[in-house]
VOGU-3710 file (C-alpha; in Angstrom, 3 decimals, decimal comma):
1> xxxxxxxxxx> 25,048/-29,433/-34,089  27,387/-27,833/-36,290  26,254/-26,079/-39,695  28,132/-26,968/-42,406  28,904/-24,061/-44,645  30,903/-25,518/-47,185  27,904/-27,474/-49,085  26,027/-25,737/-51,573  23,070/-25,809/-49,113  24,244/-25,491/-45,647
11> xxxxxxxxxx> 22,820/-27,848/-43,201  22,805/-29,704/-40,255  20,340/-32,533/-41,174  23,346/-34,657/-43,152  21,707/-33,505/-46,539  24,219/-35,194/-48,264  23,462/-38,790/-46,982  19,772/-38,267/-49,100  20,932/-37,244/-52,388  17,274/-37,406/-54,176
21> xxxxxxxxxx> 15,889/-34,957/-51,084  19,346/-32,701/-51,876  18,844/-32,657/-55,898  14,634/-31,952/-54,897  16,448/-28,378/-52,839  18,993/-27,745/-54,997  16,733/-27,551/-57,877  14,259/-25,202/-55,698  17,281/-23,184/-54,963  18,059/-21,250/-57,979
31> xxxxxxxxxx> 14,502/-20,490/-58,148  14,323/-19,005/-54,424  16,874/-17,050/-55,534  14,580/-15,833/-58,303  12,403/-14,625/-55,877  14,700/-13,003/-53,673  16,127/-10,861/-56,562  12,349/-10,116/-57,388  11,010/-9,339/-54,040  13,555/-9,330/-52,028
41> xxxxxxxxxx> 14,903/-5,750/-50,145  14,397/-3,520/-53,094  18,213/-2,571/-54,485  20,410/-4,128/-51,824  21,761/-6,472/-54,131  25,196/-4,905/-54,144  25,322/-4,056/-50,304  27,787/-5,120/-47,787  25,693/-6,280/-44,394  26,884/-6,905/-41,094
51> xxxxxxxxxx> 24,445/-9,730/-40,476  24,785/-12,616/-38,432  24,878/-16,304/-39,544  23,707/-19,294/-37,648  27,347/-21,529/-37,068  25,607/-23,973/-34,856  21,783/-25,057/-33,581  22,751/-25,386/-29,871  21,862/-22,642/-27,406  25,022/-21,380/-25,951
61> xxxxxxxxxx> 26,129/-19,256/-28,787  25,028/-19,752/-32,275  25,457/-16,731/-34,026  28,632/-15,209/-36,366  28,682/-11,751/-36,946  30,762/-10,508/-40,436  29,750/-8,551/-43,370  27,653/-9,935/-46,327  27,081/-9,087/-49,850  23,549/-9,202/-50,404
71> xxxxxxxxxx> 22,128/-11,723/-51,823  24,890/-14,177/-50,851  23,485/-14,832/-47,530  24,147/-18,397/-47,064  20,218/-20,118/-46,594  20,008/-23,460/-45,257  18,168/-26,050/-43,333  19,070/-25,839/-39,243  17,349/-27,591/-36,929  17,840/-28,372/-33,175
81> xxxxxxxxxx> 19,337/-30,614/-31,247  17,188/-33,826/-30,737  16,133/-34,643/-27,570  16,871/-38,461/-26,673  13,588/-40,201/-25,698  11,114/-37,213/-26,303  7,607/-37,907/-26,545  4,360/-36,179/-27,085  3,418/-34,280/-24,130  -0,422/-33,736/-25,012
91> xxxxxxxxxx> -3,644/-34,722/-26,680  -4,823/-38,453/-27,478  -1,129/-39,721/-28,084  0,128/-38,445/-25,109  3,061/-40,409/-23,268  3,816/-42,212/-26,829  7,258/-41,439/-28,447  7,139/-38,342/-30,796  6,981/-39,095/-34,454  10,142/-39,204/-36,549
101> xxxxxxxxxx> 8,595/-39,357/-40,024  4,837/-38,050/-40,416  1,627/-40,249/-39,366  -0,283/-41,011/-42,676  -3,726/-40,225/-40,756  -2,919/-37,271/-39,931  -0,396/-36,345/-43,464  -3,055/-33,118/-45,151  -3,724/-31,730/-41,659  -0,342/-31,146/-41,024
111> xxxxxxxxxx> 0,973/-30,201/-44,382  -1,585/-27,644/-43,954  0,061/-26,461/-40,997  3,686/-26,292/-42,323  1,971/-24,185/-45,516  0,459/-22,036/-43,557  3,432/-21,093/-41,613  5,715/-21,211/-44,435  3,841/-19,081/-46,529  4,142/-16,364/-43,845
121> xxxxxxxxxx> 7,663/-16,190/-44,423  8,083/-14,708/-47,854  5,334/-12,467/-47,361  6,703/-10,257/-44,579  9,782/-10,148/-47,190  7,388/-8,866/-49,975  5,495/-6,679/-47,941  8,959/-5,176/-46,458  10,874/-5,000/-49,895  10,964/-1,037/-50,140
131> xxxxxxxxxx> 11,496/-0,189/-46,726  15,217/0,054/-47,342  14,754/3,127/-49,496  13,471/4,930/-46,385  15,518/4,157/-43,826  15,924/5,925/-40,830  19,592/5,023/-40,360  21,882/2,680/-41,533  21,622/0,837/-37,979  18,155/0,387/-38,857
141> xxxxxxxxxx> 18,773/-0,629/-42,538  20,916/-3,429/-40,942  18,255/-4,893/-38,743  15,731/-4,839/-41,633  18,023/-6,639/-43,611  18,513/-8,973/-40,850  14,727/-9,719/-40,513  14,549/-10,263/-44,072  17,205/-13,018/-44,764  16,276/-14,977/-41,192
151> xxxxxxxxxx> 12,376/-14,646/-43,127  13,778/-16,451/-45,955  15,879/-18,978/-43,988  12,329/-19,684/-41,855  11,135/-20,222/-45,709  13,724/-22,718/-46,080  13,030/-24,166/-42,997  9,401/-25,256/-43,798  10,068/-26,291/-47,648  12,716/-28,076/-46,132
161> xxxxxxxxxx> 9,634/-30,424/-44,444  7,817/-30,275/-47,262  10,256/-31,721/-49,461  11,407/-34,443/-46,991  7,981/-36,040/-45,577  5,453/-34,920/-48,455  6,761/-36,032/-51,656  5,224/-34,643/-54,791  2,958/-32,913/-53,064  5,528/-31,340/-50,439
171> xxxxxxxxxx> 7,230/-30,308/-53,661  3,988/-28,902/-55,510  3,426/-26,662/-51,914  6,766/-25,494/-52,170  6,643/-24,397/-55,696  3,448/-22,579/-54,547  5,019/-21,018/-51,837  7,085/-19,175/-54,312  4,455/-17,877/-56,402  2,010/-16,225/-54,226
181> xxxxxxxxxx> 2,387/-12,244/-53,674  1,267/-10,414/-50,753  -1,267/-8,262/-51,563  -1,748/-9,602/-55,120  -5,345/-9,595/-56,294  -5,043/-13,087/-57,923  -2,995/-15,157/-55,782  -2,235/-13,383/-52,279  -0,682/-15,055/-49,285  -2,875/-17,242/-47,295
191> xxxxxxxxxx> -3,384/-14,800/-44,273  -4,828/-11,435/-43,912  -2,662/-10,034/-42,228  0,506/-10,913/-44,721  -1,074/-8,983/-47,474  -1,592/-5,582/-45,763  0,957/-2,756/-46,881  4,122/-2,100/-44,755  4,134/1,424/-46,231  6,665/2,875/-43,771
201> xxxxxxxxxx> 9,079/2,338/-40,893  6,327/2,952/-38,047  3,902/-0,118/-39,734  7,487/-1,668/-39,979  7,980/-1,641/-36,009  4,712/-2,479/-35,106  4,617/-5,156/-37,532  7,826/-6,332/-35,811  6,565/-5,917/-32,456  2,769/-7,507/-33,031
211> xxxxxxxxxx> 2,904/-9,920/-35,664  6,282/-11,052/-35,460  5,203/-11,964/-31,683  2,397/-13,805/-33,781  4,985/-15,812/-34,822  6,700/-16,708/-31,823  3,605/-17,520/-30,260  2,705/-19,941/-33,417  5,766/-21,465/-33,388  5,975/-22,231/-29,584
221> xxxxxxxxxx> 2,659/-23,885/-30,211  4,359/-25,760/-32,755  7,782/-26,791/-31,221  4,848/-29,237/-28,782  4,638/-30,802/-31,970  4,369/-34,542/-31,864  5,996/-34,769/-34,903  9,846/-34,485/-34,072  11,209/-32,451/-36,858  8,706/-29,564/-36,691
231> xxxxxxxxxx> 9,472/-29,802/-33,355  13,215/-28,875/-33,822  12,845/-26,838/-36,978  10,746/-24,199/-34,774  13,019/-24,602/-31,620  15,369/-22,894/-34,206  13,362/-20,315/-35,372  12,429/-19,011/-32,373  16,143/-18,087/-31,701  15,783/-15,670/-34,299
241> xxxxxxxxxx> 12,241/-14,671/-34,143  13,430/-12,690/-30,476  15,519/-9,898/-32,482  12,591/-9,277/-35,031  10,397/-8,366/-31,898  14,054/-6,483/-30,264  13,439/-4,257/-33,233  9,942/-3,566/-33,267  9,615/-2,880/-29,516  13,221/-0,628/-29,526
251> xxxxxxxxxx> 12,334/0,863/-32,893  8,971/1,792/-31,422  10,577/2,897/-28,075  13,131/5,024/-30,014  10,023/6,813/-31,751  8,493/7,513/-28,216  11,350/8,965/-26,729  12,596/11,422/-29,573  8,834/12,776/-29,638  8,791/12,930/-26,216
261> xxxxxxxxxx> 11,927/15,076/-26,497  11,101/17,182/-29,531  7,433/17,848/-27,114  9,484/18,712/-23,764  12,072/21,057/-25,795  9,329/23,060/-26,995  6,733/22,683/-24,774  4,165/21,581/-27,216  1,269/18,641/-26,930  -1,294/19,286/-29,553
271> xxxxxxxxxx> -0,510/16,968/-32,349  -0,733/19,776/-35,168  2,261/21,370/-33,276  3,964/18,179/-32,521  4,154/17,427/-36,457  5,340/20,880/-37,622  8,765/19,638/-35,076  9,089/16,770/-37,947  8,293/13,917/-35,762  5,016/11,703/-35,074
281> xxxxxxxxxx> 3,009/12,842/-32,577  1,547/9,879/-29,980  -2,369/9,910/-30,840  -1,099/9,020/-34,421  0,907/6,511/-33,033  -2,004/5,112/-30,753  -4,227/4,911/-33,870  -1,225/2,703/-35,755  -1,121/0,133/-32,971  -4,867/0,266/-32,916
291> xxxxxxxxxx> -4,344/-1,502/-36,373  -1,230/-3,494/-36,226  -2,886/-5,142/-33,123  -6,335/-5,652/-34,216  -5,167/-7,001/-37,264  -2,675/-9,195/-35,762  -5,726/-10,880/-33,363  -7,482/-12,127/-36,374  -4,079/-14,506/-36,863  -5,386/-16,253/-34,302
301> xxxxxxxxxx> -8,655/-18,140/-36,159  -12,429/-17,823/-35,037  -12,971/-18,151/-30,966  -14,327/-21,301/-31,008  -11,985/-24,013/-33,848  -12,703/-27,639/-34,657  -9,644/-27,639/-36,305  -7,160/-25,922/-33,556  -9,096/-28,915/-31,300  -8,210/-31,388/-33,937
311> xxxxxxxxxx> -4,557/-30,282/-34,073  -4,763/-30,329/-29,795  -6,248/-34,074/-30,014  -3,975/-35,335/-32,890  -0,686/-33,995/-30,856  0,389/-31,717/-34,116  0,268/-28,306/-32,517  0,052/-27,664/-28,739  -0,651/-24,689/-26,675  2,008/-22,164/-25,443
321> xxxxxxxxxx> 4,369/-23,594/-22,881  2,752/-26,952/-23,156  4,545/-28,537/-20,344  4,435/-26,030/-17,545  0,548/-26,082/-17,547  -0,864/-27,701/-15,026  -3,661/-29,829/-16,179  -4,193/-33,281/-17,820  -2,536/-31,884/-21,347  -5,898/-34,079/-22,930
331> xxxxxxxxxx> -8,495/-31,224/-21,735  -11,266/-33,959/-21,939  -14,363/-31,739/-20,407  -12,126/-28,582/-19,584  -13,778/-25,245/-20,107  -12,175/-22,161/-20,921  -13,340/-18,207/-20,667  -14,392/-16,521/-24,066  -15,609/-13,441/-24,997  -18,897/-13,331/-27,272
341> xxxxxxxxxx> -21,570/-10,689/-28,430  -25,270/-11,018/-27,133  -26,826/-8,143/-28,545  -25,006/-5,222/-28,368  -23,549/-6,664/-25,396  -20,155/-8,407/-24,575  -20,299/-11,143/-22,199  -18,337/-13,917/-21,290  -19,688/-17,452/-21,167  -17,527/-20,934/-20,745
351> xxxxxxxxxx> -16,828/-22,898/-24,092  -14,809/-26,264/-23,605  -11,428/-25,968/-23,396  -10,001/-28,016/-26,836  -12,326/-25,957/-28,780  -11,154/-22,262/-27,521  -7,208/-23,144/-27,993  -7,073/-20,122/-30,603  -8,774/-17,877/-27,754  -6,046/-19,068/-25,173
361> xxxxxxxxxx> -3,260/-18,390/-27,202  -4,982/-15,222/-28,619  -5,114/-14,264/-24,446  -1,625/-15,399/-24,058  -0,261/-12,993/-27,050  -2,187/-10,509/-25,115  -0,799/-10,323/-21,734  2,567/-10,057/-23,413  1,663/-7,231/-26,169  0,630/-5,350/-22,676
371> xxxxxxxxxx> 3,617/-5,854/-21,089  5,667/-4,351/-24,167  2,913/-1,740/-24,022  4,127/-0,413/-20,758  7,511/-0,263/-21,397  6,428/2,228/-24,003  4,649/4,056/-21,613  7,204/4,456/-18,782  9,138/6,503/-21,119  5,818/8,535/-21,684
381> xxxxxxxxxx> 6,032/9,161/-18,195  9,704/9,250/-17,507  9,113/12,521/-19,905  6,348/13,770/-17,437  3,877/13,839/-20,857  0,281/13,177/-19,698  -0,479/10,660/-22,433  -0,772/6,469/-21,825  -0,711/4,393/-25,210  -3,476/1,310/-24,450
391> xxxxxxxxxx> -3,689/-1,936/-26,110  -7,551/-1,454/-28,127  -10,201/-4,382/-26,729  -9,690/-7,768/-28,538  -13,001/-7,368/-29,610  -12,100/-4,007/-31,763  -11,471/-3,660/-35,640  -12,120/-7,599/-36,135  -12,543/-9,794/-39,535  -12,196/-13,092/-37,961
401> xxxxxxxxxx> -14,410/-14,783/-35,544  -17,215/-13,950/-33,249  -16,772/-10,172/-34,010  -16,012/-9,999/-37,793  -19,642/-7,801/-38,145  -19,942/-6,389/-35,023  -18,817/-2,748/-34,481  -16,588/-2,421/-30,897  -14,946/0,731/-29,728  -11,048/0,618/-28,815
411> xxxxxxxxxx> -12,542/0,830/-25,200  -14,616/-2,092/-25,651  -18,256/-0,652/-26,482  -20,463/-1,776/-29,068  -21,799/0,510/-31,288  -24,043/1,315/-33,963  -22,418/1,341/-37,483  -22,879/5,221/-38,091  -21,127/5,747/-34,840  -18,084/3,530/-35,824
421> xxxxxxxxxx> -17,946/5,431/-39,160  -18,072/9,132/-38,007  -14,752/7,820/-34,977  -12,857/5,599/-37,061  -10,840/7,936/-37,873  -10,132/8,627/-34,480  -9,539/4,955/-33,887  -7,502/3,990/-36,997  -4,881/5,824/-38,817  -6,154/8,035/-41,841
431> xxxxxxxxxx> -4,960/8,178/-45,456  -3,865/11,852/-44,092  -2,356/9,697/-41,259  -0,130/7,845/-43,362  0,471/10,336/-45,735  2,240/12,885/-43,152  4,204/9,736/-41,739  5,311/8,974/-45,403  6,092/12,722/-45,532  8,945/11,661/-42,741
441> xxxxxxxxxx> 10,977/9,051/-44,877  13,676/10,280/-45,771  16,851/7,879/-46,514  19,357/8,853/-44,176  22,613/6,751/-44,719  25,551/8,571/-43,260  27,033/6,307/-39,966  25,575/7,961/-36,734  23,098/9,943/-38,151  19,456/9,516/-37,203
451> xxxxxxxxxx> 16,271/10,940/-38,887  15,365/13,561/-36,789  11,531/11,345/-35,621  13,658/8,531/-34,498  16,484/8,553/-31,229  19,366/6,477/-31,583  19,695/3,407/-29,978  21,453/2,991/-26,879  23,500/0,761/-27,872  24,755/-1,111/-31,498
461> xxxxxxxxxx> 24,530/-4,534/-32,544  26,885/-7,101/-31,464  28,930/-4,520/-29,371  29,541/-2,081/-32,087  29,385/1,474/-31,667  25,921/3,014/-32,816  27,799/4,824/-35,235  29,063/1,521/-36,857  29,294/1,065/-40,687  26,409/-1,180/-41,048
471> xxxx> 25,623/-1,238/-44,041  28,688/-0,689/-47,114  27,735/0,852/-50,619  28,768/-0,270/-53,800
//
């Protein structure tokens, strides 16, 4: 499935053949581009980018590298191959064919969906948009960038839906999508989590590395879809979601190992020390996962969800890798394993199954944060530095669900609330926390060079040398 770059909107869905769905885009278009130039990477709008482009949806190869002037990224609609004969794999419409154009029983739930996910989109771009001024490198100024216009294509991708199975009211949610703010007092993003601060590049790579695994867990949830063109839209996505979490796990890596190395050279562990060598020592680092994790958990909805059951039963949103589970895919009388609070107590009891899908896929993000986790900490220990970073207990630093009152220790202890308030700082970062990090970000812009907190990376993108001109000036 070839893209075709030469219409105003590039596409792969034959936008010309519907010209009333390709005047409804092009007339959303110019103000998209509004945005962008609003929120968008502060000041980049004269840059040259070695980004890559989609050129194709199929899987063997999809990508063209080149420079790009910022903001003439080319945004479009993509979406992936069809698959002859598909049908929906779960829930009370299981076995029938998957939907082509959108059930009218089911038409709010899964508009709601689509929002929800779309409006995710332009808020990691708005909560991002200063970053560039910071950057550790211009490797790392690239790869932002990067993030940010595959964030705006995802945009496209679900107003894209909107306009094409909603009608005026597809049209009305995109409009909407437009005008929220992260963070804004009056009209924030839908989600919690979208309208924290990314203040500086650490939040960046954790942000990359927790919630933008979020979103590959959402969307592989999604691409079970029943109805076909979700389906495909987030096949796509997740093609591009895997280097957003590439640069949040290396970025964090790269972080370990030059503090590990500043600490070795100078024989030095307490934290005071390990700042005077201009780098971030690991406890602060600990205490910035503690929150980009905890934080990121609460994406996942309350433990127990009539509506994630709903969207199981209906056949709108399945659970991760679907199809390699081995069970009835209907869950009628299935139980499932959750955590809850009896006193100041946590205990596990059984819930059924279609009820505690946000828990499984909240347990299935988990197992795979861990596994980045210890990456992290094999080059803690390749350094011979006694210190082991540690996912905090799900139940820690929660505003959603069973524990959004309760006060748990990173370890997993409830406690009272005067104990919580006299460790949190040990447990979350400080303002004095972020304020010595911010202390760090400088812009460093030269090819090659690295801020001295951050190691290079091994190697550059798309086979380029690491000391590459990523990024031109005007």
């Amino acid at each position: 499935m070839t893209i075709d770059y030469s219409e105003r909107i590039p596409n792969n869905v034959d936008l010309a053949g519907n010209k009333t769905l390709q005047r409804a885009l092009e007339h959303w278009q110019p103000r998209f581009l509004d945005w962008w130039r609003a929120m968008g990477p502060e000041g980049s709008t004269a840059f040259d980018v070695y980004l890559r482009t989609a050129v194709s949806a199929e899987s063997d190869g999809w990508a063209h590298f080149d420079y790009v002037r910022m903001p003439e990224y080319r945004w479009g609609i993509f979406l992936s191959p069809p698959e002859p004969g598909r049908l929906i794999s779960f829930g009370a419409h299981k076995g029938e064919p998957a939907w082509q154009e959108v059930p009218g029983e089911y038409r709010s739930t899964l508009r709601r969906i689509i929002v929800t996910q779309g409006d995710t989109e332009p808020a990691s771009v708005e909560q991002q948009r200063l970053l560039g001024l910071t950057c550790p490198s211009l490797y790392d100024l690239r790869n932002l960038f990067q993030v940010n216009v595959e964030e705006g294509r995802h945009l496209w991708a679900m107003v894209y839906l909107l306009h094409a199975y909603f009608g005026r009211d597809g049209r009305e949610e995109a409009e909407a999508l437009l005008e929220r703010r992260s963070g804004d007092a009056d009209n924030p993003r839908i989600l919690g989590a979208f309208n924290e601060r990314t203040p500086d590049w650490l939040a960046f790579f954790l942000f990359a590395f927790f919630t933008d695994r979020d979103g590959k867990f959402q969307l592989a949830a999604l691409t079970e879809s029943g109805f076909d063109p979700l389906s495909r839209t987030c096949r796509f996505m997740l093609a591009e979601e895997a280097h957003h979490m590439f640069v949040g796990e290396s970025g964090v890596g790269r972080i370990i190992q030059r503090t590990c190395q500043a600490m070795k050279e100078h024989r030095v562990e307490e934290p005071a020390k390990v700042r005077a060598l201009g780098v971030i020592d690991l406890p602060t680092l600990q205490r910035y996962l503690n929150f980009h994790f905890s934080v990121t958990l609460d994406l996942y909805g309350a433990e127990i969800s009539s509506n994630a059951a709903n969207f199981h039963t209906q056949g709108l949103k399945g659970r991760f890798e679907e199809t390699k589970i081995d069970d009835d895919h209907v869950l009628a009388g299935a139980q499932y394993p959750i955590l809850d609070l009896a006193g100041d107590a946590l205990v596990i009891k059984s819930a059924s199954a279609v009820q505690a899908l946000n828990e499984r896929l909240r347990d299935d993000y988990i197992k795979e944060c861990a596994a980045g986790v210890a990456r992290w900490n094999r080059i803690i220990q390749k350094a011979g530095i006694g210190f082991e970073l540690a996912l905090p207990h799900k139940a820690f630093h929660r505003r959603i669900g069973t524990f959004a009152d309760a006060h748990v220790s990173p370890e997993g202890r409830v406690v009272p609330e005067s104990e919580w308030t006299h460790h949190s700082r040990e447990w979350l970062p400080s303002q004095a926390d972020r304020d010595f990090v911010a202390t760090l970000m400088g812009r460093v812009t030269e090819p090659g060079k690295y801020a001295n907190w951050i190691s290079p990376p091994a190697r550059g993108i798309d086979n380029k040398p690491t000391d590459f001109e990523y990024v031109r000036f005007a």
